[in-house]
LUMMI-141040 format. One record per residue: residue in three letters; x negated, y, z of N, C-alpha, C in turn. Coordinates in steps of 0.02 Angstrom, whole numbers, padded with zeros to 5 digits, always signed. Last residue first. Example, Ala and Ser with C-alpha at 12.3 -4.5 7.8 and 13.67 -1.06 7.14 Angstrom:
BEGIN
SER-00642-00112+00354-00684-00053+00357-00645+00002+00394/ALA-00660-00284+00390-00615-00225+00390-00660-00165+00390/
This chain:
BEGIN
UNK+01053-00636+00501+01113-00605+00539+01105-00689+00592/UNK+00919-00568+00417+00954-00635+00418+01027-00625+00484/UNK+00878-00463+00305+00878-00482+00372+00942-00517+00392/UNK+00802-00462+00157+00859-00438+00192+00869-00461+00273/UNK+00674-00326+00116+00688-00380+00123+00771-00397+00175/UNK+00593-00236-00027+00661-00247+00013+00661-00326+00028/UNK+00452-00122-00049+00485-00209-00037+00557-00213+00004/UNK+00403-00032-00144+00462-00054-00113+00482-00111-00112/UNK+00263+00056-00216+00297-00019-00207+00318-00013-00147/UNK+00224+00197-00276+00246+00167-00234+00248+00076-00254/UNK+00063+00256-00332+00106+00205-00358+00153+00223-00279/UNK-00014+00402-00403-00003+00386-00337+00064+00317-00352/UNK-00218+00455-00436-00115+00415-00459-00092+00417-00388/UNK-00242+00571-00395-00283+00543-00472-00210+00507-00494/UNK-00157+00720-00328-00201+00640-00315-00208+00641-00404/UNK-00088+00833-00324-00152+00826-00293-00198+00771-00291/UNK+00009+00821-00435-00059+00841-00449-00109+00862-00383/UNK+00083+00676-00466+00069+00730-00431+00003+00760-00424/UNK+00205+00572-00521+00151+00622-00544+00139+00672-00490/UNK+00208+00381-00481+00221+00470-00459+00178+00512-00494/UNK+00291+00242-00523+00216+00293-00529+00245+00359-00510/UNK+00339+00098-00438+00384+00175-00471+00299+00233-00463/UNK+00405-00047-00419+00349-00003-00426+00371+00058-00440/UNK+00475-00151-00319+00477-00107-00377+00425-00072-00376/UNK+00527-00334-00260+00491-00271-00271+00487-00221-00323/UNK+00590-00454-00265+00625-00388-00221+00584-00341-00206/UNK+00473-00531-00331+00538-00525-00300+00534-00486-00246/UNK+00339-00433-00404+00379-00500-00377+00460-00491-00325/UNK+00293-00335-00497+00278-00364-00436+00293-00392-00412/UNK+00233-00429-00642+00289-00383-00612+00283-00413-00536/UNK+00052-00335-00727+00096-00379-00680+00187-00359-00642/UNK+00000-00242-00745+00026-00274-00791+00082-00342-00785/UNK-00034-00190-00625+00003-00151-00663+00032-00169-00728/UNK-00059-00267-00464-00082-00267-00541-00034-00237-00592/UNK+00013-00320-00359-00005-00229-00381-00050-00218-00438/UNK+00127-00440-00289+00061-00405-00350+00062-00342-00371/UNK+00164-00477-00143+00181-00422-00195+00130-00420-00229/UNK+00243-00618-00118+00188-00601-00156+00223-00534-00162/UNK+00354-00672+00059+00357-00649-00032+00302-00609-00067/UNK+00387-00667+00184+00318-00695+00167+00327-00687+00076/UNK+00476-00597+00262+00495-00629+00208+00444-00676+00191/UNK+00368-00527+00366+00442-00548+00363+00475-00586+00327/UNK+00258-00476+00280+00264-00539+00358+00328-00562+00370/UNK+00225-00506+00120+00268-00471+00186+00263-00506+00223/UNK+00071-00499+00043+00110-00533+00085+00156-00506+00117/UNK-00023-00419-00084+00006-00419-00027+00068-00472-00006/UNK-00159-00468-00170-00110-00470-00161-00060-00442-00103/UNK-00301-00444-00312-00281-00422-00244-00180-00431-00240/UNK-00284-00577-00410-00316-00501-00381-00284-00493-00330/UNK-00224-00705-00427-00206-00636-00473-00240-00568-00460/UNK-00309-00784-00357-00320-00807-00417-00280-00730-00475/UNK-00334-00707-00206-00281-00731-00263-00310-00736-00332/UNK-00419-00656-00111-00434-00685-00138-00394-00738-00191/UNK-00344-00563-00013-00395-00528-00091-00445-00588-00121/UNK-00196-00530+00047-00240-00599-00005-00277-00561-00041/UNK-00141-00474+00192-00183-00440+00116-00212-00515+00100/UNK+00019-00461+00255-00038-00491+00273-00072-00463+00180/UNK+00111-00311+00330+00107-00357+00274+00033-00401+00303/UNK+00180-00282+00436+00238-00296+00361+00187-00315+00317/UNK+00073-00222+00530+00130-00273+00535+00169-00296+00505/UNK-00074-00288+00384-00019-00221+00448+00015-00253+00476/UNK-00242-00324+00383-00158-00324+00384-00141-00279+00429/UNK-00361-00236+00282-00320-00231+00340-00273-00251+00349/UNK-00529-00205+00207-00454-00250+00204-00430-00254+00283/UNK-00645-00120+00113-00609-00135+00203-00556-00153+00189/UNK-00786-00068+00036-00717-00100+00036-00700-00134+00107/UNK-00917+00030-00055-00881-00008+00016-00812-00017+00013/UNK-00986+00117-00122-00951+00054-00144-00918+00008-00097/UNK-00991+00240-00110-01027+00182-00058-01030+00123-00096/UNK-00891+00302-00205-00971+00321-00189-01010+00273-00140/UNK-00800+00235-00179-00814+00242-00262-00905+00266-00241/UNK-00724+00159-00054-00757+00218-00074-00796+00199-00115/UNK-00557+00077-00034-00621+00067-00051-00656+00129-00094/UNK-00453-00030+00063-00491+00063+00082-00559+00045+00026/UNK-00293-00091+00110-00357-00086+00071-00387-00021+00056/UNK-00199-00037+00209-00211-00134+00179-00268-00150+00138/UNK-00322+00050+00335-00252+00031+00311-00271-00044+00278/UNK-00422+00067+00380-00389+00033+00450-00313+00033+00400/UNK-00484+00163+00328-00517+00097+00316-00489+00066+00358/UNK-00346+00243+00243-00404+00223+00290-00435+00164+00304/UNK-00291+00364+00101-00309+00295+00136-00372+00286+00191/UNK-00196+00506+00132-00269+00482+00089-00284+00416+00133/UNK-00110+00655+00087-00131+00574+00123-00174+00527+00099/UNK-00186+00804+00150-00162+00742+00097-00157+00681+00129/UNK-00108+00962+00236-00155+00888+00230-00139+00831+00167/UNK-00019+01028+00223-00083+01052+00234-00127+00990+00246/UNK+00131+01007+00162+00058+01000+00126+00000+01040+00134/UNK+00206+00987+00249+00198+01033+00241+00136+01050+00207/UNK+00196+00837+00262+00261+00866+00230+00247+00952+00229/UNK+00076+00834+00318+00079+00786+00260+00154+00828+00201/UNK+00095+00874+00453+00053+00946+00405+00057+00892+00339/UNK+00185+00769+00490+00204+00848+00484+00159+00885+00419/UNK+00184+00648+00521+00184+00676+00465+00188+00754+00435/UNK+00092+00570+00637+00126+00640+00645+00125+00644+00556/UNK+00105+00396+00634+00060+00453+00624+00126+00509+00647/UNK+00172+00263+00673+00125+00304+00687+00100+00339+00677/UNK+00289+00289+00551+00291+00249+00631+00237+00302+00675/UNK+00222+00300+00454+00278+00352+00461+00276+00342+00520/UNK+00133+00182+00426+00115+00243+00448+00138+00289+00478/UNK+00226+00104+00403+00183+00078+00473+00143+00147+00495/UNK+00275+00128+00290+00308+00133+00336+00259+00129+00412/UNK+00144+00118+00213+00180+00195+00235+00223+00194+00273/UNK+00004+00054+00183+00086+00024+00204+00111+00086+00262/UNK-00073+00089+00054-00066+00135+00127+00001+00064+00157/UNK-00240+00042-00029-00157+00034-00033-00150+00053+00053/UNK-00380+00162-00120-00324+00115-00070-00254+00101-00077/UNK-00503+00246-00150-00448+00214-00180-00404+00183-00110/UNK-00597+00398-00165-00570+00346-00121-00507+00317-00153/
């Protein structure tokens, strides 16, 4: 299973507990920004409340903030766009695990 999670929306709603006490993984849903099983071949696109999903961008798959409305590209050759970072994690229960951090600033 592949996917992109928007983790704040998760932290919100889920119980993280057995996640921080690593009796569970986190693992994408077909109700997150993108869910796609390697063995079905099936694919599910989801906005959240922070983001809207373009999977039809001339760059591949994109994310939108709702707030800012600013491109995040998750293409790895790609830089993800203003006021975003990427940062790869090693961890040996997953295959990869990327973050992307969108900072946006809030208008006063």
């Amino acid at each position: 299973i592949s996917g992109y999670i928007d983790l704040a929306d998760r932290l919100k709603n889920d119980d993280f507990k057995e996640y921080f006490e690593a009796s569970k993984l986190l693992l994408p849903r077909k109700t997150d920004l993108s869910y796609y099983n390697w063995d079905t071949q099936k694919c599910y696109i989801s906005d959240s409340k922070n983001f809207r999903v373009d999977a039809n961008s001339d760059e591949g798959l994109i994310f939108r903030n709702t707030r800012d409305r600013k491109p995040i590209n998750v293409r790895p050759d790609k830089d993800p766009g203003d006021g975003t970072t990427r940062t790869d994690i090693e961890a040996k229960e997953y295959i990869q695990v990327v973050f992307f951090d969108h900072l946006t600033r809030r208008k006063h």
